[in-house]
C-alpha positions in Angstrom: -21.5 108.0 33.9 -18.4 106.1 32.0 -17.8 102.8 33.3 -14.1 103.5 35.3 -16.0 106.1 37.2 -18.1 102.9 39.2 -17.9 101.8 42.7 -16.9 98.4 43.7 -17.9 97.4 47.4 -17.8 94.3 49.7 -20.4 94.7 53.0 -20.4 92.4 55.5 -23.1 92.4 58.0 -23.2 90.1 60.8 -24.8 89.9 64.0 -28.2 88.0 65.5 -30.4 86.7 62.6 -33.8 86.9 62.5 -36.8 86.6 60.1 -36.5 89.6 57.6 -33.3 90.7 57.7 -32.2 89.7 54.2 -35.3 91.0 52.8 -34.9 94.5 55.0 -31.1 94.9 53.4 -31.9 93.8 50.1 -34.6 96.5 50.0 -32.4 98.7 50.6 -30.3 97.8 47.7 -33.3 97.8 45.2 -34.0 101.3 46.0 -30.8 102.4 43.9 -29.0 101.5 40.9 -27.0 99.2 41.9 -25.9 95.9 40.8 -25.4 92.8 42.8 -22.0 91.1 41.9 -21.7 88.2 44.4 -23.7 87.4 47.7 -23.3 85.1 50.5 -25.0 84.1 53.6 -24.4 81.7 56.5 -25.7 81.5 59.9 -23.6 79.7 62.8 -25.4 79.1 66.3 -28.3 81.6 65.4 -25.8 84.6 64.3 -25.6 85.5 60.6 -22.4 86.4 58.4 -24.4 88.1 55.1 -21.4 89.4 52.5 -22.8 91.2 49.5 -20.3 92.7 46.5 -22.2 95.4 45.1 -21.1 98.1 41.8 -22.3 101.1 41.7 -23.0 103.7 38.5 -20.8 106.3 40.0 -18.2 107.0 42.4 -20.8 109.8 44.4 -23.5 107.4 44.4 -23.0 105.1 47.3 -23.2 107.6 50.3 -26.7 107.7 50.1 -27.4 104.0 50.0 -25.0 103.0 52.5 -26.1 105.5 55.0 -29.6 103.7 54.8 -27.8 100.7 55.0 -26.2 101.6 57.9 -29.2 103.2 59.5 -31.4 100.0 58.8 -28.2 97.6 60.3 -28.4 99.8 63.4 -32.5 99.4 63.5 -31.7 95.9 63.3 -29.4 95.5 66.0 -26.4 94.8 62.9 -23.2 95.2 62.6 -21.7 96.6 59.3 -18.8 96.8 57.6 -18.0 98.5 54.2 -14.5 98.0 51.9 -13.9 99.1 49.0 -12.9 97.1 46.1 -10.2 98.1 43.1 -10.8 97.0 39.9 -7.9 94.9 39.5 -8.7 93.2 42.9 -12.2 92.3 41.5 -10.6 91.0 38.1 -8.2 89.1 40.0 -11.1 87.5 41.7 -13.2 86.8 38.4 -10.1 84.8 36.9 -10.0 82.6 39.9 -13.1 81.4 39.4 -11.7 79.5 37.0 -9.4 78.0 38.8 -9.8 74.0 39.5 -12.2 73.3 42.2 -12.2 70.5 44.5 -13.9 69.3 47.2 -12.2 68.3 50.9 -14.6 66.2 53.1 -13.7 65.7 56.9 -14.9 62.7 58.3 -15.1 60.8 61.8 -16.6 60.6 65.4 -15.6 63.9 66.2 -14.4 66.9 64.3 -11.5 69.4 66.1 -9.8 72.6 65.7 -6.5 70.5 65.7 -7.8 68.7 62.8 -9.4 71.4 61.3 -5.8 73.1 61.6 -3.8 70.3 60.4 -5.5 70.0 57.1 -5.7 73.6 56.5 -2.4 74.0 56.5 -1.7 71.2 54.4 -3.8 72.6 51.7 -2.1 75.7 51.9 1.4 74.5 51.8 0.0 72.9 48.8 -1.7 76.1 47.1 -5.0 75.6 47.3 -7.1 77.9 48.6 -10.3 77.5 50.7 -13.6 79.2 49.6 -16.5 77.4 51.8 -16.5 75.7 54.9 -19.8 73.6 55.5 -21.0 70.9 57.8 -22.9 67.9 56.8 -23.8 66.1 59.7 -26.2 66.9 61.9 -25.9 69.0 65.2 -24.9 67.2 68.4 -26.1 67.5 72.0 -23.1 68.2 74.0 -24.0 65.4 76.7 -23.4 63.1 73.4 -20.5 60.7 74.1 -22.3 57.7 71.8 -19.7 56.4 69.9 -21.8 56.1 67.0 -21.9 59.4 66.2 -20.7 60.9 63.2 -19.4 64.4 62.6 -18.3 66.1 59.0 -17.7 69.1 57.3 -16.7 70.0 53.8 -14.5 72.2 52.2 -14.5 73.9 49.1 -11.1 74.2 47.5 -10.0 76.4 44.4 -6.4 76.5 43.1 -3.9 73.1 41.9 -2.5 71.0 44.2 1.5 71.4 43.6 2.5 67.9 44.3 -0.8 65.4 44.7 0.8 62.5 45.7 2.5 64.4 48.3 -0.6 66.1 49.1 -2.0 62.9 49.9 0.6 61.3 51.7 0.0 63.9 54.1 -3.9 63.6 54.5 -3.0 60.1 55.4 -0.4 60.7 58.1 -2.9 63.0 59.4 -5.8 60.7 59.2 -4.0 58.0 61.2 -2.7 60.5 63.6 -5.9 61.8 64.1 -8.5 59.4 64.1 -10.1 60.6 61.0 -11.0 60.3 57.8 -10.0 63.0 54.9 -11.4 62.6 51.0 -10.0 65.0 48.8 -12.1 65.2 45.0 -12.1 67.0 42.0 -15.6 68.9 42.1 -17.1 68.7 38.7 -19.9 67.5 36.5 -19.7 64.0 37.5 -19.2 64.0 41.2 -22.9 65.4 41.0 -24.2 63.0 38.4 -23.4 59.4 40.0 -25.8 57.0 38.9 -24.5 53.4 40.2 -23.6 52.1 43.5 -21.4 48.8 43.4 -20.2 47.2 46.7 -18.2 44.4 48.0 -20.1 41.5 50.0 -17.9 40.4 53.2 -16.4 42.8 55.5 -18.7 45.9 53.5 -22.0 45.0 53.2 -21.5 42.7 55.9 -19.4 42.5 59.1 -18.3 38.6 58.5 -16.1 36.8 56.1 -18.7 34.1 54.8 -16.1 31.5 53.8 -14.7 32.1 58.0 -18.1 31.3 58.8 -18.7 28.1 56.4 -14.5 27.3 57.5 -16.0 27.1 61.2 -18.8 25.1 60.5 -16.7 22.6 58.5 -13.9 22.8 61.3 -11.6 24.1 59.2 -11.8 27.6 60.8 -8.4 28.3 61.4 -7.0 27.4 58.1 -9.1 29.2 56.1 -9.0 32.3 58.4 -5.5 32.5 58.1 -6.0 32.3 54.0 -8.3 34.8 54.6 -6.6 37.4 55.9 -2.9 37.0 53.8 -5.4 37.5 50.4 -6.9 40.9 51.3 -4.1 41.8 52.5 -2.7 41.2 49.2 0.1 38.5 50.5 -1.7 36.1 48.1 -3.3 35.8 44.7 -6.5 36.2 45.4 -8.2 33.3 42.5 -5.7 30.9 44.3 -6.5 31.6 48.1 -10.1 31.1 46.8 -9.7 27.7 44.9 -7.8 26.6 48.7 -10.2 27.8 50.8 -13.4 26.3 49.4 -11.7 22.7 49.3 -11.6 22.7 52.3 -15.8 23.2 53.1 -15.5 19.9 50.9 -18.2 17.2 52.5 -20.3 20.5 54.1 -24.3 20.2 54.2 -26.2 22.5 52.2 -28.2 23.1 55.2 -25.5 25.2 56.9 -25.6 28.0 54.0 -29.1 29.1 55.6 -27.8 28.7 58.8 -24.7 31.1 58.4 -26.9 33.4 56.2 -29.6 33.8 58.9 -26.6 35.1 61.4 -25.0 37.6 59.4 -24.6 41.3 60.6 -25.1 44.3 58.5 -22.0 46.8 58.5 -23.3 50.0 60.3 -25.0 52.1 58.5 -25.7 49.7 55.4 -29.0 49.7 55.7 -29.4 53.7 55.9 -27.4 54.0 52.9 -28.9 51.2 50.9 -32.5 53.0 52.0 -31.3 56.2 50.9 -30.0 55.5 47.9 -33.2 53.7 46.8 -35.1 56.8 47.6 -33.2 58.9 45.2 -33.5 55.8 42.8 -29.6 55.1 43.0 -28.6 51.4 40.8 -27.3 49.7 43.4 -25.1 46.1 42.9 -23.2 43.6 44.5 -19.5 42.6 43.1 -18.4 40.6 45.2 -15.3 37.4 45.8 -17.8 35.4 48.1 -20.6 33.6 47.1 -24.1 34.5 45.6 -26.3 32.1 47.8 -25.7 35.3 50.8 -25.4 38.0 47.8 -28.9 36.8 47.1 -30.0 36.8 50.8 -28.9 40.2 51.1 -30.3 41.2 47.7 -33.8 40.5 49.4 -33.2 42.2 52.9 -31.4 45.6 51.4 -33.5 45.7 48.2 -30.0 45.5 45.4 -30.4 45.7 41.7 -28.2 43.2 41.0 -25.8 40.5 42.4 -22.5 39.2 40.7 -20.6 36.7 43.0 -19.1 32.7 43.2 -20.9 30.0 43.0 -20.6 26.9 45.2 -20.8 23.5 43.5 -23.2 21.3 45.2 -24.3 17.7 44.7 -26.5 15.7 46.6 -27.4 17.8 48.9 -23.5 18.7 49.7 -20.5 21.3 48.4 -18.2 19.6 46.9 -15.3 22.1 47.7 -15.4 23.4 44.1 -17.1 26.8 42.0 -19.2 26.7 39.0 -18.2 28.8 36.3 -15.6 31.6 36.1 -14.0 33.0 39.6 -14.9 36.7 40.1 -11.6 37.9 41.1 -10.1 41.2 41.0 -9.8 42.0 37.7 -13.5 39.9 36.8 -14.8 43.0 39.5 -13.5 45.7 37.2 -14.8 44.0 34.1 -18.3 43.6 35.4 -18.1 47.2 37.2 -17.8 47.9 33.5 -20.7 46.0 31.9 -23.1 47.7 34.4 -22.2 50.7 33.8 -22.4 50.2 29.8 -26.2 48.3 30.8 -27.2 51.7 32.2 -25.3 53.8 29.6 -23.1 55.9 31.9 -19.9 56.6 32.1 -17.6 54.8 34.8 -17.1 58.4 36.0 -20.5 58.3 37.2 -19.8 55.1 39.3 -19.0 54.7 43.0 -17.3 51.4 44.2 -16.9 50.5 47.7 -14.7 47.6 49.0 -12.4 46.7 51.7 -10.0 44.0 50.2 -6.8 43.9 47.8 -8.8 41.9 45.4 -11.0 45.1 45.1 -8.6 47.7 43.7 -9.5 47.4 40.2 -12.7 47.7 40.8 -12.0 51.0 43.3 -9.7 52.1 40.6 -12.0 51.6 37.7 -15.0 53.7 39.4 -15.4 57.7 39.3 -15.0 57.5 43.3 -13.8 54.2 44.7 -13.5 54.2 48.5 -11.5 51.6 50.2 -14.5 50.6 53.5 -12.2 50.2 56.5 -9.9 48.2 54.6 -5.8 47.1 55.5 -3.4 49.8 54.8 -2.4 48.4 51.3 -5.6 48.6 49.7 -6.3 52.2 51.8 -2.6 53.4 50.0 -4.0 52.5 46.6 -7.6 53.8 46.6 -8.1 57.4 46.4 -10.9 57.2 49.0 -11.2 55.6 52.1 -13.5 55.7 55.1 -12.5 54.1 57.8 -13.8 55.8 61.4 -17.5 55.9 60.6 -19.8 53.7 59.1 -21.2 52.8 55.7 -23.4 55.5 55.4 -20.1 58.2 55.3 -20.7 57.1 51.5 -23.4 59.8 51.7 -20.8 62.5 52.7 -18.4 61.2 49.7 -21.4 62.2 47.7 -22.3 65.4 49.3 -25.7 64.5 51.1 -26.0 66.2 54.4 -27.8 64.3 57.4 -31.0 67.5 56.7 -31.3 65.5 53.1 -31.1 61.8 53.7 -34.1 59.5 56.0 -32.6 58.2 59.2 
């Protein structure tokens, strides 16, 4: 039979699912000449949604295979649908596949239809279309009101965004708005190839500023906090606020580094990720502005590759409110982000960064996905990521691990 005389078809078949159903339908389907363009199945709440684009070798030759089809669905307690296909419909699909595909990931405590609404038609507007909807965290109880919960799903995206910046000027109003968080990345070879894990120390890794901490214990709490907070904000250079703020821990006993090390708090969900990543044999490393006495501490208690950080002059048993050696500022962080990623031979595509600070950008920028870690609103405007309603383990999303995958 000439090829223009062939059948196109899309069946959709949806109802309760139950062991054998695919198999039954499929059987079917083998019984005849026909050729399977495109299938897909998902199952939501125990119901199943099978669609299966078949061709056949001649227009007269699908009567007899979807009436057993349709007997079978009714034996099964199915509903079915048939619609044709043209050729130039079909065609017009085949080009779009390729289109540019990217990746949308929803993020937060809870996930809504609002939500789900708002972004939807901001992908639209922008002419993309969406393919695959998926969630990656696990199922909740409905009695769950925990406030550590987490909740995501994940889109699949074809098309080019019109206007990107605008794009995500808009996932940002509605992130803010909305209590969420809304990652939008190109899906290709090496968003499934990352190899290297870098993060920032204080307020990432950990939920304390260690310089605050040191500041209090050398009564200079105030000062420093303030110093603190105008340098990842990006008020001040950070190299300088640095070179302030350890002159004054001048005089401090040695002693008190343990002591504020003992008492430091892992960010939620740091030690899930950090486990997880190890598992699937993830380099993992710490760049960080703060100092490597607590990089070291915490290279021992989360099981890190590698630690870059300060270095706290000490003599006689006291700091003397200077650094040994080159300051790892911003731009140091991108350098060594660098150097790491040469040491493994891979590609700085292939490298997620994760910070919270100004003095991070670089490094966020330098990485294949740099996410800004509940971070001020400068540095989550200039990273493309930024997670900032859950907690560290929302890296796992960014990377597309579902909850099903990863240990808890």
């Amino acid at each position: 039979m000439a090829e223009r005389d062939s059948e196109i078809i899309l069946i959709n078949i949806s109802g309760s699912d139950r062991p054998g159903v695919t198999a039954a339908l499929m059987g079917i389907l083998s019984e005849y000449d026909v050729r399977v363009l495109d299938i897909s199945q998902a199952m939501v709440h125990e119901n199943l949604a099978l669609g299966i684009l078949v061709k056949f070798p001649a227009l007269s030759a699908s009567a007899s295979v979807l009436k057993d089809l349709l007997f079978e669905a009714h034996q099964l307690d199915l509903r079915v649908r048939f619609q044709p296909v043209s050729r130039d419909e079909y065609q017009h699909w085949v080009v779009g596949e390729h289109q540019s595909r990217y990746v949308l990931t929803l993020l937060g405590r809870r996930v809504t239809a609002a939500q789900i609404a708002r972004i939807a038609g901001v992908t639209t507007a922008h002419g993309l279309n969406i393919e695959d909807i998926g969630r990656l965290s696990a199922r909740s109880a409905l009695h769950d009101d925990d406030t550590e919960t987490r909740a995501c799903l994940e889109l699949s995206l074809r098309g080019e965004p019109d206007d990107a910046d605008a794009m995500k000027a808009a996932f940002l109003s509605i992130s803010r708005e909305m209590d969420i968080d809304i990652s939008f990345q190109e899906d290709n070879f090496y968003r499934r190839n990352r190899r290297l894990v870098v993060f920032d120390m204080d307020s990432t890794l950990i939920r304390e500023e260690v310089i605050d901490e040191l500041a209090l214990e050398a009564g200079a709490g105030d000062e420093v906090a303030a110093i603190t907070e105008a340098a990842m904000r990006g008020d001040m250079d950070f190299r300088e606020s640095l070179i302030k703020r350890v002159a004054l821990l001048e005089g401090l006993d040695e002693a008190v580094l343990q002591r504020v090390a003992d008492r430091l708090t892992l960010t939620e969900g740091a030690e899930r990720l950090l486990k997880t990543l190890r598992l699937l044999g993830y380099r993992t490393a710490v760049i960080s502005g703060g100092f490597d006495y607590f990089g070291h501490h915490l290279q021992s208690r989360l099981g890190l590759d590698t630690v870059h950080a300060n270095q706290l002059e000490i003599e006689s048993g006291r700091l003397t409110g200077k650094l040994v050696g080159d300051i790892i500022d911003g731009e140091r962080k991108a350098t060594l982000l660098q150097s790491l990623a040469d040491e493994l031979g891979i590609e700085q595509s292939q490298v997620i960064a994760v910070g919270d600070g100004a003095n991070d950008l670089p490094m966020l920028r330098s990485a294949g996905l740099g996410i800004a870690f509940h971070a001020k609103p400068l540095v989550q405007r200039n990273a493309r990521q930024a997670i900032s309603t859950i907690g560290l383990d929302g890296v796992l999303y960014l990377m597309g691990m579902n909850d099903a995958e990863s240990p808890h």
